[in-house]
Structure formats: C-alpha cells, structure tokens
DSSP file (Angstrom, degrees, kcal/mol; ACC not computed):
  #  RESIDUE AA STRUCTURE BP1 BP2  ACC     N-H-->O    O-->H-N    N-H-->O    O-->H-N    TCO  KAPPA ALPHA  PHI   PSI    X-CA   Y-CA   Z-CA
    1    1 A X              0   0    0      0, 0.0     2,-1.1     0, 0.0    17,-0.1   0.000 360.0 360.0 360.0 110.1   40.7   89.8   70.9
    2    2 A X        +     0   0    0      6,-0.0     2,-0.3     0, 0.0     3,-0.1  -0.610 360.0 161.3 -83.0  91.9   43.5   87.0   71.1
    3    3 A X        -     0   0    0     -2,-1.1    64,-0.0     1,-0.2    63,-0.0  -0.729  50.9 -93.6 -95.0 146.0   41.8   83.5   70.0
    4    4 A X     >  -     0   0    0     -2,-0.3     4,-3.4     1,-0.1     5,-0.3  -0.011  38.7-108.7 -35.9 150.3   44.0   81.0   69.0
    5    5 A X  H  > S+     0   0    0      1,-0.2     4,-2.8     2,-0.2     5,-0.2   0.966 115.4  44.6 -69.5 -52.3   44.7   80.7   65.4
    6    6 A X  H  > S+     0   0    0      2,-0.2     4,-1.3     1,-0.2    -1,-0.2   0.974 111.2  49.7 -47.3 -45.1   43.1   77.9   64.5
    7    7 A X  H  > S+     0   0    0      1,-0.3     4,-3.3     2,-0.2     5,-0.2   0.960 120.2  47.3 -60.7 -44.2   39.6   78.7   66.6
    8    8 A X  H  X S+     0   0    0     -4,-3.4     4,-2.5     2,-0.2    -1,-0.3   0.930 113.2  45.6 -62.8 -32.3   40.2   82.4   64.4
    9    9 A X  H  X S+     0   0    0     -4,-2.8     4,-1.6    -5,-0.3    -2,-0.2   0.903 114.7  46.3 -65.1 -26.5   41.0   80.3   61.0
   10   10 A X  H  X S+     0   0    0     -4,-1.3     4,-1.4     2,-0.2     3,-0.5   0.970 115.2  45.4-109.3 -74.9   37.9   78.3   61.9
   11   11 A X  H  X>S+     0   0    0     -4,-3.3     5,-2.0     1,-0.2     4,-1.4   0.847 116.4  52.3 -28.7 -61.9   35.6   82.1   62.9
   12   12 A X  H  <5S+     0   0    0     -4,-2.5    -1,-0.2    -5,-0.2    -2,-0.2   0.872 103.3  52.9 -54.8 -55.4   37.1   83.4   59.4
   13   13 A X  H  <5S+     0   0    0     -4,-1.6    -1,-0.2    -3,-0.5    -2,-0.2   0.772 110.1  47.7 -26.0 -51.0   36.0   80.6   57.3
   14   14 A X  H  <5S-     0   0    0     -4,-1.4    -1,-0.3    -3,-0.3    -2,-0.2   0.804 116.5-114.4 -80.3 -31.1   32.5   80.9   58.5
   15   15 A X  T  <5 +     0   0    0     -4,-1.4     2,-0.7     1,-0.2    -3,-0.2   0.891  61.0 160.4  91.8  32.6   32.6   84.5   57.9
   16   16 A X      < -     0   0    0     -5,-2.0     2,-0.8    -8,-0.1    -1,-0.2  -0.737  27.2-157.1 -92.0  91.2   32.2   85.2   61.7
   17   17 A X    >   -     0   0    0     -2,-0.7     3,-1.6     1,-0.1     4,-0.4  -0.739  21.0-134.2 -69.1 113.1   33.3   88.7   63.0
   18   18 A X  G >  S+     0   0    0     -2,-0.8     3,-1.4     1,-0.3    -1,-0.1   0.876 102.7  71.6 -56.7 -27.9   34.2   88.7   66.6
   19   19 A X  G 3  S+     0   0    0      1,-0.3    -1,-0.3    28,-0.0    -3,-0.0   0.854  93.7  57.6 -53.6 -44.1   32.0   92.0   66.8
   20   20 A X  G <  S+     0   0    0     -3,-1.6    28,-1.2    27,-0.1    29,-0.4   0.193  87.4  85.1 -80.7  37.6   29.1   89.9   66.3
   21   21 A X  E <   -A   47   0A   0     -3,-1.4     2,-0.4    -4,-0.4    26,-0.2  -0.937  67.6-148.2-121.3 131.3   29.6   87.8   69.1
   22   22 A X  E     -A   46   0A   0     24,-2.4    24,-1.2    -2,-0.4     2,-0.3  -0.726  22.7-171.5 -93.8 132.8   28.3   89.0   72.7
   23   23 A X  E     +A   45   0A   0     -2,-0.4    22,-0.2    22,-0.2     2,-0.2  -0.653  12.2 162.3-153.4 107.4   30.9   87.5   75.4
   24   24 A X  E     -A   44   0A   0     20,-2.0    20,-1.4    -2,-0.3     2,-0.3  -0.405  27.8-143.1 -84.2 161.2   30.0   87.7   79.2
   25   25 A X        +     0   0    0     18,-0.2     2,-0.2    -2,-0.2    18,-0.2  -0.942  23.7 179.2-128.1 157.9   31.4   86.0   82.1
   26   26 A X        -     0   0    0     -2,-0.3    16,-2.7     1,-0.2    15,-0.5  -0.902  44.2 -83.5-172.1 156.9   29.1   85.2   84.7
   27   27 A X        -     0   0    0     -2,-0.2    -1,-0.2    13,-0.2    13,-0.2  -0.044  55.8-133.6 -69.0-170.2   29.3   83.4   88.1
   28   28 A X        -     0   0    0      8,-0.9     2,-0.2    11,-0.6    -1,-0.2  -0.096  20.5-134.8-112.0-137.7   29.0   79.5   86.9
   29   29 A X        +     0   0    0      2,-0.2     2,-0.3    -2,-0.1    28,-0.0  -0.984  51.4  48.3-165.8 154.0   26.5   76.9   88.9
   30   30 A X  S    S-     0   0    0     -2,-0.2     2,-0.4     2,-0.0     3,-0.3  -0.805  97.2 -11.3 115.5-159.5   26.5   73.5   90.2
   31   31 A X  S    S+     0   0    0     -2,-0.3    -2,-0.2     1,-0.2     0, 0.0  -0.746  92.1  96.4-102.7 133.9   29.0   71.5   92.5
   32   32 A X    >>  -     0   0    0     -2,-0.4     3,-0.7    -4,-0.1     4,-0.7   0.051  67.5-158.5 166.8 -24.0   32.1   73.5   92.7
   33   33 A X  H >>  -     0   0    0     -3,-0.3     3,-1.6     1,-0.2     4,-1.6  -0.182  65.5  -5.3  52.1-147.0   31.2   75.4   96.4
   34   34 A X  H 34 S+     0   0    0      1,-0.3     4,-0.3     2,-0.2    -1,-0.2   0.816 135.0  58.1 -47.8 -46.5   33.0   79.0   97.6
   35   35 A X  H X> S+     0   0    0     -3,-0.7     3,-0.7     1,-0.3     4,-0.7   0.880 113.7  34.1 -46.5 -40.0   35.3   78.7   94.3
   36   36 A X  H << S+     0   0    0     -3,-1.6    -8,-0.9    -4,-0.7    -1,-0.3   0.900 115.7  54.7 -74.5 -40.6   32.6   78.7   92.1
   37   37 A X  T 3< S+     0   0    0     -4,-1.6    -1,-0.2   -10,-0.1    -2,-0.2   0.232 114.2  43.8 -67.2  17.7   30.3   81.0   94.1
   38   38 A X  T <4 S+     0   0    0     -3,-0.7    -2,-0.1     1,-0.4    -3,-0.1   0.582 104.6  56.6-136.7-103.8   33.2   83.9   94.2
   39   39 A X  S  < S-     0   0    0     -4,-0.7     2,-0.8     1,-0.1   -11,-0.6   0.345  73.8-126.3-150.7 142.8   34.7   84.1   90.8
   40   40 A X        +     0   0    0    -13,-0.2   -13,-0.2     1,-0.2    -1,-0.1  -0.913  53.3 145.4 -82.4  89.7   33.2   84.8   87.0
   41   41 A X        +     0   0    0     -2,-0.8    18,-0.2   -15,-0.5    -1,-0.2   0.426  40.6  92.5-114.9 -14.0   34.8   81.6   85.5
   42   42 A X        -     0   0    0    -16,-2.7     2,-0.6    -3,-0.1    15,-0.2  -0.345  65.3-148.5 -96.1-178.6   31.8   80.8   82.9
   43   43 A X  E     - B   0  56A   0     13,-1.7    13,-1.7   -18,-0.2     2,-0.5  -0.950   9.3-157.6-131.1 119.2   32.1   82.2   79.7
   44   44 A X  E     -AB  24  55A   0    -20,-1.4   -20,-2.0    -2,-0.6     2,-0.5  -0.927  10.3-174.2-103.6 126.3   28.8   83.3   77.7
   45   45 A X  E     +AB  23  54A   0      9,-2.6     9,-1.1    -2,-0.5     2,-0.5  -0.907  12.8 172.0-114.1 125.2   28.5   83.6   74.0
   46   46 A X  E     -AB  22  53A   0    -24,-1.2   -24,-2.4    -2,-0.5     2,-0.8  -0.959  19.4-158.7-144.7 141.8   26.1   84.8   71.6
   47   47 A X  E >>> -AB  21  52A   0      5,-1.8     4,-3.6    -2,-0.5     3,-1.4  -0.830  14.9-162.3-106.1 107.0   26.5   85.2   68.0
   48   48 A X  T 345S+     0   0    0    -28,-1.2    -1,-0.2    -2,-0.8   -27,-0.1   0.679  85.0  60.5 -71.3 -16.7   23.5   87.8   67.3
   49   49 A X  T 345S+     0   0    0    -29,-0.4    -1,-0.2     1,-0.1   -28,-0.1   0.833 123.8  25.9 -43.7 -37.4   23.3   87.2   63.4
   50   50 A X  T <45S-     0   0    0     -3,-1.4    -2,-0.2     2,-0.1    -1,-0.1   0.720  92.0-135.4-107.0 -60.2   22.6   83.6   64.3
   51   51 A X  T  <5 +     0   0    0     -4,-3.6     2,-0.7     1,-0.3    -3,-0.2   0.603  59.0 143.9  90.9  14.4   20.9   83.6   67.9
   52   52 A X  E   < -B   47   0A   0     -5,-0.9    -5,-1.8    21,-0.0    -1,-0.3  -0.552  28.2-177.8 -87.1 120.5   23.3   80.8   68.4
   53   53 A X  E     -B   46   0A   0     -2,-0.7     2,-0.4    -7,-0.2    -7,-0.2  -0.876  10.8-170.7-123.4-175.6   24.6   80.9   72.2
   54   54 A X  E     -B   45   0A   0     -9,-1.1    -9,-2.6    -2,-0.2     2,-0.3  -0.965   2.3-177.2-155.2 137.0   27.4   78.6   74.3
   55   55 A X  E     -B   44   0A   0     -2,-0.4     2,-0.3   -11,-0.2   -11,-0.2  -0.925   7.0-176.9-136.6 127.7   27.9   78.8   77.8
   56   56 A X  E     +B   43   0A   0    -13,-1.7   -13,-1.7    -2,-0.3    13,-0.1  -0.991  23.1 174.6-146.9 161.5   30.6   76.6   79.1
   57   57 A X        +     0   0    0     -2,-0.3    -1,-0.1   -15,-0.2   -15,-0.1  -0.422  46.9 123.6 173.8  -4.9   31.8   76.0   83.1
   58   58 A X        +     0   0    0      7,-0.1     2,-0.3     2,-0.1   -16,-0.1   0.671  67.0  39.4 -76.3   7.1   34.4   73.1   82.1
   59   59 A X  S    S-     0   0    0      2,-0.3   -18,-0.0   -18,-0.2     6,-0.0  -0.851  76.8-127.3-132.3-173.6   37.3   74.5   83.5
   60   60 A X  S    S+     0   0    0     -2,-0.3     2,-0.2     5,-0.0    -2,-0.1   0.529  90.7  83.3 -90.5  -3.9   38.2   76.6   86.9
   61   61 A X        -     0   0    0      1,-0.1    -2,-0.3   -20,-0.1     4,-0.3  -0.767  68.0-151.7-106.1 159.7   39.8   79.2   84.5
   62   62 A X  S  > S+     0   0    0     -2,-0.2     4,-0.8     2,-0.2    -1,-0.1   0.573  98.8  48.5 -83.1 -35.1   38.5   81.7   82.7
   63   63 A X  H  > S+     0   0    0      2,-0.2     4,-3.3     3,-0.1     5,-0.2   0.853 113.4  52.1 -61.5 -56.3   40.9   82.0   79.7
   64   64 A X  H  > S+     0   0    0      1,-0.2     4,-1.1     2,-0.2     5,-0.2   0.889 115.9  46.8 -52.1 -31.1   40.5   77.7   79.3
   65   65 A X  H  > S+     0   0    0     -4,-0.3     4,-4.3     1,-0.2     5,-0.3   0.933 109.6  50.3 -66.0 -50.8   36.5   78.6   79.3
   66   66 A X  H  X S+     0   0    0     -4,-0.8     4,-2.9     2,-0.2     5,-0.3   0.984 115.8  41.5 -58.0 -53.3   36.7   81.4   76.9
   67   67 A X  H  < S+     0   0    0     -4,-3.3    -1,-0.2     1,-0.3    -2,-0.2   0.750 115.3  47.3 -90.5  -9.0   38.8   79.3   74.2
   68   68 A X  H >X S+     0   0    0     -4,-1.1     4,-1.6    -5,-0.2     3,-0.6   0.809 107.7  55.5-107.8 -17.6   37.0   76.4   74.5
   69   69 A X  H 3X S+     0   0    0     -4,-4.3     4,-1.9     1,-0.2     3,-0.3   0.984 111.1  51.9 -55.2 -50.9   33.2   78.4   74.2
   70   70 A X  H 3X S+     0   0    0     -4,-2.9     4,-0.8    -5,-0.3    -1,-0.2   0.569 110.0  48.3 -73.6   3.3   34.6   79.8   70.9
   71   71 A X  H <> S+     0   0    0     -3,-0.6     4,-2.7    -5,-0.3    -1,-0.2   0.789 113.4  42.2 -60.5 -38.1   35.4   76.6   70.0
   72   72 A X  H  X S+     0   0    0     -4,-1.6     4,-2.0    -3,-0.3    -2,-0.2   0.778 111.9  52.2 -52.2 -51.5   32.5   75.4   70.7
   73   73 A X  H  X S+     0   0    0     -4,-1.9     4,-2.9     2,-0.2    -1,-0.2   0.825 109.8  55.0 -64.0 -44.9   30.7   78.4   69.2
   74   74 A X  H  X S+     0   0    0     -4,-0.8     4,-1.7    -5,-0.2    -2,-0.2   0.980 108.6  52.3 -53.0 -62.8   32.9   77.7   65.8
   75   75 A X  H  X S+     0   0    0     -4,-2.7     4,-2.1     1,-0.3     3,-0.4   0.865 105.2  46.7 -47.1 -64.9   31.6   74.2   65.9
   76   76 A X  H  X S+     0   0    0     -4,-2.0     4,-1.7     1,-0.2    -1,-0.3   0.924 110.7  60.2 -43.7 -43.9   27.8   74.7   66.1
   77   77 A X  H  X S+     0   0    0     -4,-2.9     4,-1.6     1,-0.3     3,-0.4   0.911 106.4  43.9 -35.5 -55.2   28.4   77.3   63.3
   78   78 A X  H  X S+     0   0    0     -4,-1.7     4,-1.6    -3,-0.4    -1,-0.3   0.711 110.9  51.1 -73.7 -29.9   29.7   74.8   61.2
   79   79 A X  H  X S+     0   0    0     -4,-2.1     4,-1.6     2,-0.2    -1,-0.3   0.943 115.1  47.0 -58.2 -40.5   26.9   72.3   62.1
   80   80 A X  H  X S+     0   0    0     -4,-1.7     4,-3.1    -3,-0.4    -2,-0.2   0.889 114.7  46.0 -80.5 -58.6   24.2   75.3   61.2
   81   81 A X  H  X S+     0   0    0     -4,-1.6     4,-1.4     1,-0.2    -1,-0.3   0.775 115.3  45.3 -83.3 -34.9   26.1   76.1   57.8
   82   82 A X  H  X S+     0   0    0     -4,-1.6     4,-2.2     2,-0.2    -2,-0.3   0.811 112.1  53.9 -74.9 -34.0   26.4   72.2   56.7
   83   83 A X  H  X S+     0   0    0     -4,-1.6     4,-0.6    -5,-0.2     3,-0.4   1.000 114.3  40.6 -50.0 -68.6   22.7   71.7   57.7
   84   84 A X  H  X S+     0   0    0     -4,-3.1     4,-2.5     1,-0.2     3,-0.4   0.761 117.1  46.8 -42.8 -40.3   21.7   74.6   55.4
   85   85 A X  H  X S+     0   0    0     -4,-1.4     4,-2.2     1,-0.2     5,-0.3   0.822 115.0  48.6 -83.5 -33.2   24.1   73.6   52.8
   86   86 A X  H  X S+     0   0    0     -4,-2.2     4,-1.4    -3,-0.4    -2,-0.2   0.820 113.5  44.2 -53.2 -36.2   22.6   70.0   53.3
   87   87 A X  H  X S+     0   0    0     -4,-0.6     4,-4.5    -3,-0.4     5,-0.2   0.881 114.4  54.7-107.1 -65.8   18.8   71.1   53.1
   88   88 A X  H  X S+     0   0    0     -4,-2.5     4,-2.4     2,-0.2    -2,-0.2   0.786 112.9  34.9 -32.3 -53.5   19.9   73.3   50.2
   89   89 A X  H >X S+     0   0    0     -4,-2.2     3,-0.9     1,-0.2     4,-0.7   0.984 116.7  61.4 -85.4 -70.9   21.8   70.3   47.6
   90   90 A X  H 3X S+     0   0    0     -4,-1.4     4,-0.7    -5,-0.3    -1,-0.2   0.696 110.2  38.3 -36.4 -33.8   18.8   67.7   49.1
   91   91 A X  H 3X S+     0   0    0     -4,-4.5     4,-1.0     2,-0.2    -1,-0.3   0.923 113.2  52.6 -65.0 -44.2   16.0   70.0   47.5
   92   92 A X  H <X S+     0   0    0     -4,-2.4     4,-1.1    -3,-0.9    -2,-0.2   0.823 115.6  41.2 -70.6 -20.1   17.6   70.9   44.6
   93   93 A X  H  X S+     0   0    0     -4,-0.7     4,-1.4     1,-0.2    -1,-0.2   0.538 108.5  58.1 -92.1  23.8   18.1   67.3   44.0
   94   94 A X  H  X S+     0   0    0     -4,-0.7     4,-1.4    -5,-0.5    -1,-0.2   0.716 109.8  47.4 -94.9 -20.1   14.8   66.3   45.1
   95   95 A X  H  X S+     0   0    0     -4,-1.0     4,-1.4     2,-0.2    -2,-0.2   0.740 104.0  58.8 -86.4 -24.4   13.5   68.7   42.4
   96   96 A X  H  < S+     0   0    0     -4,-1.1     4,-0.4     2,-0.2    -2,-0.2   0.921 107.5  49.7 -66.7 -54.0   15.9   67.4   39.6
   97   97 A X  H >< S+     0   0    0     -4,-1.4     3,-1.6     1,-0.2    -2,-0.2   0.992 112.0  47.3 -75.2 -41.9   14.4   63.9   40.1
   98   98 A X  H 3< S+     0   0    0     -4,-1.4    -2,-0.2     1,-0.2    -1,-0.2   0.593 116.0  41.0 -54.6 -13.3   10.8   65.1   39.9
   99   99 A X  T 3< S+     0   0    0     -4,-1.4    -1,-0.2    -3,-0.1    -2,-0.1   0.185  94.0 104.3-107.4   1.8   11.1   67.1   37.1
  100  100 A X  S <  S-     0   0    0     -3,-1.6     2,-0.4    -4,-0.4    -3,-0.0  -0.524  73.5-104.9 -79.3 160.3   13.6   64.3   34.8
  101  101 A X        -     0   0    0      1,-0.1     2,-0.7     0, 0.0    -1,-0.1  -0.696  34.2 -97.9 -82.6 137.9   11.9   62.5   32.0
  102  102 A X        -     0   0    0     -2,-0.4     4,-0.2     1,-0.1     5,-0.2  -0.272  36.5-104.0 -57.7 111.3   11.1   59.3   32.1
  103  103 A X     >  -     0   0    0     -2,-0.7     4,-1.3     3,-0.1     5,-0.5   0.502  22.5-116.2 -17.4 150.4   12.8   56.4   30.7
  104  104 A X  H >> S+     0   0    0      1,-0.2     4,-3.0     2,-0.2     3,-2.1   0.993 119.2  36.8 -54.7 -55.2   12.2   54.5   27.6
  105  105 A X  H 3> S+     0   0    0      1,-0.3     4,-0.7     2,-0.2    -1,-0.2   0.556 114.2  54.3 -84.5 -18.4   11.5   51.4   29.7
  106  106 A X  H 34 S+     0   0    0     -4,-0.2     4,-0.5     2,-0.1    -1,-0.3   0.447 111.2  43.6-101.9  15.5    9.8   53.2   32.4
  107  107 A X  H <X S+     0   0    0     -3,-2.1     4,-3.1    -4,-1.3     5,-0.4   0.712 113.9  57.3 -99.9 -50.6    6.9   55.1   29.7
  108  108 A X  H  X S+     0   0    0     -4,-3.0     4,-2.9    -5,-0.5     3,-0.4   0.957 109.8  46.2 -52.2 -53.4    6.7   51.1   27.8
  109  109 A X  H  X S+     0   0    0     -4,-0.7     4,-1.1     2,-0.2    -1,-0.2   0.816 109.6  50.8 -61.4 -51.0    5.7   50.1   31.3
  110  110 A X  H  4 S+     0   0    0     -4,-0.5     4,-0.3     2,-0.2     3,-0.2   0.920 111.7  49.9 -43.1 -44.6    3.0   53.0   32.0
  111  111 A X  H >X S+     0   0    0     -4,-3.1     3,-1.4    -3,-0.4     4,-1.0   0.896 107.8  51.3 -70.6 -39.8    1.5   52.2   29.0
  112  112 A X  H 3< S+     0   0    0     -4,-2.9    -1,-0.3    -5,-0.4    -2,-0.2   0.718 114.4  45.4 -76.8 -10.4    1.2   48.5   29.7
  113  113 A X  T 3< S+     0   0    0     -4,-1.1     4,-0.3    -3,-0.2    -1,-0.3   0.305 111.8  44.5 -95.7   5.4   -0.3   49.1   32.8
  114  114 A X  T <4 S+     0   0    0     -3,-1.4    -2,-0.2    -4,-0.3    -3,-0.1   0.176 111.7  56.3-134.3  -1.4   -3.2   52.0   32.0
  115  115 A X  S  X S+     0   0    0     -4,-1.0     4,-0.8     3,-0.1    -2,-0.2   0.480 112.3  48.3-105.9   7.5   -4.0   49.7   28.7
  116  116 A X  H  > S+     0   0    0     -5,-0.2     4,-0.7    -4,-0.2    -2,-0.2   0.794 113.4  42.6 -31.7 -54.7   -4.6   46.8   32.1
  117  117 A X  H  > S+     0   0    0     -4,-0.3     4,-2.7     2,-0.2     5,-0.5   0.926 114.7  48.1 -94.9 -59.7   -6.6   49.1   34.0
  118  118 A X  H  > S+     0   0    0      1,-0.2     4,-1.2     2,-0.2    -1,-0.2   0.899 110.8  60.1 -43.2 -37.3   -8.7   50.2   30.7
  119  119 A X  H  < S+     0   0    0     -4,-0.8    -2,-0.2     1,-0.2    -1,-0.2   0.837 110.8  31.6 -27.1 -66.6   -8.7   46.4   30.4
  120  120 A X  H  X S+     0   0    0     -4,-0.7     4,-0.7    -3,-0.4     3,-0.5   0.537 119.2  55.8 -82.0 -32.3  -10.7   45.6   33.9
  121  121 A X  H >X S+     0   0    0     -4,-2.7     2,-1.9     1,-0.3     3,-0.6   0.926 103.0  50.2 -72.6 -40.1  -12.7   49.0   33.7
  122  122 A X  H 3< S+     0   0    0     -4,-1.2    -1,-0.3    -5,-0.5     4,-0.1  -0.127 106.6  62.9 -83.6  51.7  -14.4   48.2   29.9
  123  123 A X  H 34 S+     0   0    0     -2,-1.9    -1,-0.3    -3,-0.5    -2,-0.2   0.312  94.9  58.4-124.2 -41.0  -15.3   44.6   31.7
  124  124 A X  H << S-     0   0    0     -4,-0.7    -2,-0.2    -3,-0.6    -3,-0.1   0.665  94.6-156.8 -39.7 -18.9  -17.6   46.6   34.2
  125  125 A X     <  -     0   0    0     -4,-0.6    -2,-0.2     2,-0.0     2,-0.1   0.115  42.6 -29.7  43.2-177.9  -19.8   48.2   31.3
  126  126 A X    >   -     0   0    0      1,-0.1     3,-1.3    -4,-0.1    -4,-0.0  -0.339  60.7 -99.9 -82.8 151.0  -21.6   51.5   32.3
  127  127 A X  T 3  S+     0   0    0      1,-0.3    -1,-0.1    -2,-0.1     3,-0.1   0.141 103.1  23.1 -69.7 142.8  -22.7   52.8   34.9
  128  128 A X  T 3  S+     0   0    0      1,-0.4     2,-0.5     2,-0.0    -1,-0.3   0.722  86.9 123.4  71.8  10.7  -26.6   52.5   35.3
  129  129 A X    <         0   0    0     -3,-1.3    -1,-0.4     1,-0.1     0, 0.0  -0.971 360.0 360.0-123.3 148.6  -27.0   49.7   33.2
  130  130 A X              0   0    0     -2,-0.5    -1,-0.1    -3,-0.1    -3,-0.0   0.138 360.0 360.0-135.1 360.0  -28.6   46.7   34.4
C-alpha cells in the first residue's frame, strides 16, 4: 500500500496497521451525472478494531479520494485516542480532588458551621414536647 509518508507517520503513531483497515471503492452519489454514475471514484474505509468508517467523494479521482479518506481516517483516530486520553486524565483527576484532605482553613470552617447548625437545632428543644 503506497500512502504518503506523512498520512503513514500519522497511521504508525496511532498504532494503525493498514491490514486493519477495510478499503472499497464504490460508485459515489449526488450531482456529478454520467461521470459519477460510470466510475468507482469514492473511497470507503473502515478500521475494524475501531468501527470507525470515512467515505469521501471530494474529488473526481480515485487516488485524490483514497489519500484524503486516510487522512481523514488518521484524523478521527486521533480525535478518538485524545478523547480517551482526555476522559482518562479528567477521572483520575476528578478522583484526586475527592479523595485530598482538607485544608486547615477549610476543617476550622466545617467546624464553625456544624457548632451553628447544633446552635439553631438545641433552640428547637425535643421532639414531642409541648
């Protein structure tokens, strides 16, 4: 398979084997009349690890199609794998703040507010006396 180097540097990175990648051509669709109705120009991709597919119809060639659907394909990868990686750091620090201890200044401040609320409750007296 000849991909451009970059669009391969790009495949490699991700840890993308062209073996998992499905790539059809298929007639296209749309405004384009006989040319389009005749000739396999679109280019289909699916990366089966993933489920991820691209179909792209922006040029009248088949080669232009092909190299910009694996670009295309590279780029969603990379969205997928920065989401995940995003998801990932955002949990762990979401767990990091929920588990830190509190501050001096924010424990003095608990305390003055739950001997408040013990304040306004022991003014109710007990329940069932009247």
């Amino acid at each position: 398979m000849d991909l451009p180097s970059q669009i391969q540097a790009r495949l490699d990175a991700l840890g993308v084997r062209s073996a998992d990648v499905e790539e059809s051509f298929v007639r296209g669709s749309g405004a384009g009349g006989q040319k389009i109705n005749k000739t396999s120009s679109t280019v289909c991709l699916r990366h089966r690890l993933t489920g991820v597919e691209v179909r792209c119809q922006r040029e009248r060639s088949q080669a232009a199609n092909r190299e910009l659907a694996w670009a295309e394909l590279a780029a969603k990868l990379e969205t997928r794998l920065r989401a995940a990686e995003h998801a990932r750091r955002s949990a762990f620090e979401q767990a990091r703040r929920r588990n830190r201890k509190k501050s001096y200044g924010q424990k003095l401040k608990q305390v003055a507010d739950k001997r408040h609320r013990a304040g306004i409750k022991a003014k109710r007296g007990r329940a069932g006396e009247e």
